[in-house]
Phi, psi and omega in degrees: 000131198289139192281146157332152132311137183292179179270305193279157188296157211272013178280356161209140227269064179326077173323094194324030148264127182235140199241148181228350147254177160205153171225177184032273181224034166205145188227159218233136130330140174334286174318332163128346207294148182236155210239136174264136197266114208205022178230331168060028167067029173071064157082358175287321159240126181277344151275027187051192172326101148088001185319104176005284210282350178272320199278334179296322172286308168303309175328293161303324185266026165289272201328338193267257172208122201283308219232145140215323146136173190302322223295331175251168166293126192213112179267019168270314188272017142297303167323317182265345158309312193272000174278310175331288179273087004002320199271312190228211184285331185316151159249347190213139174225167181230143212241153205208161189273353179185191175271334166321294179297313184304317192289333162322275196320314195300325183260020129297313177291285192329321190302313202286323197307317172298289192353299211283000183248031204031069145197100178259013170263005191246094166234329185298145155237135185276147172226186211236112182292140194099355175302149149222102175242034140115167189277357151300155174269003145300285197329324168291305170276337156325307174269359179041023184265159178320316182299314194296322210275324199267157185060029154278341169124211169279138142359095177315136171291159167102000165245162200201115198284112171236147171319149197269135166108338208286096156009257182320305157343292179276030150274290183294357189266359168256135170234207186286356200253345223257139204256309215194136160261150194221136161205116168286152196296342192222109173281095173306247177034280184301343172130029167056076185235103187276124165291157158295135168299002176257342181270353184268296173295004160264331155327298179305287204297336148340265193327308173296318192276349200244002156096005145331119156288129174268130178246155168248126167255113215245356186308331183232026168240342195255178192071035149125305239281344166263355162110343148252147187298328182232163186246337172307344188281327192301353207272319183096003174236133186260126184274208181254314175241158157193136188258130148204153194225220181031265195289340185292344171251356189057011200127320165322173173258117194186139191201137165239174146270088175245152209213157131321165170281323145325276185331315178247053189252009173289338193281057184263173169340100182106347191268348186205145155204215196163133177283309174250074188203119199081002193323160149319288147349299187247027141242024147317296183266020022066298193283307191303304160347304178284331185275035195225319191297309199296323211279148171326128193064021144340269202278359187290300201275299101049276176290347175258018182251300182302333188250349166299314218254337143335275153332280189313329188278298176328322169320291213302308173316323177283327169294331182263340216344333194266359170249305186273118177219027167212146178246155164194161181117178161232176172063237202224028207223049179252163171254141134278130168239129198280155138291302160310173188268166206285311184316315155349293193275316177299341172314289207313310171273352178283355177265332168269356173088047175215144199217120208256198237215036214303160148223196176281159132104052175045054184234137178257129183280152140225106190271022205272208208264158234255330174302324207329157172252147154346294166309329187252356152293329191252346165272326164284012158276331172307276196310350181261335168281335181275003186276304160315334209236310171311324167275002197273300164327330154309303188265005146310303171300329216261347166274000000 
């Protein structure tokens, strides 16, 4: 008799580990095995596991009321709004179910803003190769890489691909049609690949002499994880939109849209919504997240972490040199980019019970949760040496 077919869709390559708990930073297999979580659901939860004060606010606010729809006034995104833009360059925020939907809104917005300004013809956005800003099919032509692109029909219209850094590109590449530049300040995806602060602020000044928006896509640099509450402060350039998700719900599902006020004044009654996007729920854990992130001394304790597990990755590259042959990132926000191929290397630490990140350009992310302590930094820097010194014993037998 022929074995079922499994139920779920064949889209993802699944690691044979299964968790049925987590507490802090670390999370336990069915079976008892215990894990140091150092991938954070890809940068998602950022107060790591079970965190007190996020399980006491869903909790209480279960009890209360989960769902009412747009249709009414919901006074938690009042509440997490006015932290927001208090918090950043914003005036306005949309409150959305994941990053996908926030870079939708964000490139909605810039759309409508020329509209709502007599000129709809000004739509195209430029983006950057090696970008990922999510799995829809704007978003999906928005980063434009192939993989992502093929076998989906055409290419949603209006982006335009410029080499990531390249000047001269992105110069010729804005015309009278060009709406926005859309960039992250930090490329996950891509291999945790950082602009320069002078291309990030030619950007800002682009935008201004040709009447352009600069959008920031923040879904995986925002909430603390660089070590600032936003990665945009470190630059010294403020965009106009910023898309952010992930760590901002801590495990929840939550993405906002922030905007100027400008910016977003094409966004009026009817022109956009969301059904579940601001639920009550998740904006319960939407506030707690920040009042756990905004309190004192927080991030502070964040950049002093980030630079303990900095240093340490730095060794281990001078130690390792034929496995390791890049450190990259800010914050709590690093790359290894491997000599050996990343998968390798990621077998090698999922073999010590430490769980890291793939990415583009032979690079493995390390994310960890924003709690992370010193001490548990440096047990994930033990494990990652010891991942390094197995495979280098490796390419050893084998010469």
């Amino acid at each position: 008799m022929a074995e079922a077919a499994a139920p779920l869709f064949d889209t993802f390559a699944r690691a044979p580990l299964r968790f049925e708990r987590g507490e802090g930073v670390w999370l336990f297999t069915e079976s008892g095995e215990r894990y140091l979580d150092f991938a954070a659901g890809v940068a998602v939860n950022s107060l790591g596991h079970a965190h007190p004060h996020l399980v006491e606010a869903i909790k209480t606010q279960a009890e209360k009321v989960w769902h009412v729809s747009n249709l009414y006034e919901v006074p938690g995104q009042e509440k997490l709004a006015k932290r927001l833009t208090e918090a950043t360059f914003a005036d306005k925020v949309f409150f959305t179910n994941s990053g996908a939907e926030a870079l939708e809104c964000a490139i909605k917005t810039a759309r409508r803003y020329h509209y709502s300004k007599g000129h709809p013809e000004k739509f195209r956005i430029v983006t950057f190769e090696g970008a990922f800003h999510g799995r829809t099919l704007a978003t999906i032509a928005a980063g434009g890489q192939q993989k992502y692109l093929e076998g989906f029909g055409p290419k949603v219209e209006g982006f335009d691909q410029v080499p990531f850094g390249d000047v001269d590109a992105l110069k010729a590449a804005i015309t009278p049609e060009t709406a926005a530049l859309l960039i992250e300040p930090i490329q996950g995806e891509g291999g945790i690949r950082a602009p320069s602060k002078e291309f990030l602020q030619l950007l800002r000044s682009l935008c201004d002499e040709h009447g352009m928006l600069l959008i920031f896509d923040e879904v995986q640099t925002g909430v603390g994880r660089t070590g600032k509450l936003f990665a945009y402060e470190q630059t010294g350039v403020a965009p106009d939109i910023m898309a952010v998700a992930k760590g901002i719900g801590g495990g929840f599902p939550l993405g906002a849209c922030l905007a100027t006020a400008d910016a977003a004044s094409g966004m009026t009654a009817g022109v956009h919504g969301t059904t579940y996007g601001g639920n009550p729920l998740a904006m319960a854990v939407g506030n707690a997240v920040l009042e756990v992130v905004l309190a004192d001394g927080f991030l502070e304790k964040v950049r002093d972490v980030a630079l303990v597990f900095r240093q340490g990755l730095a060794s281990l590259k001078d130690r390792y040199p034929d496995v390791i042959e890049e450190i990259r990132g800010e914050g709590l926000l690093l790359g290894i980019k491997a000599r050996v191929p990343s998968g390798e290397l990621l077998q090698a630490m999922r073999a010590e019970h430490l769980l890291g990140v793939p990415a583009g350009d032979n690079v493995i992310r390390l994310l960890p949760p924003l709690v992370t302590t010193a001490e548990e930094a440096r047990e994930g820097l033990a494990r990652v040496e010891a991942a390094a010194a197995s495979l280098t014993a490796k390419q050893a037998k084998i010469a």
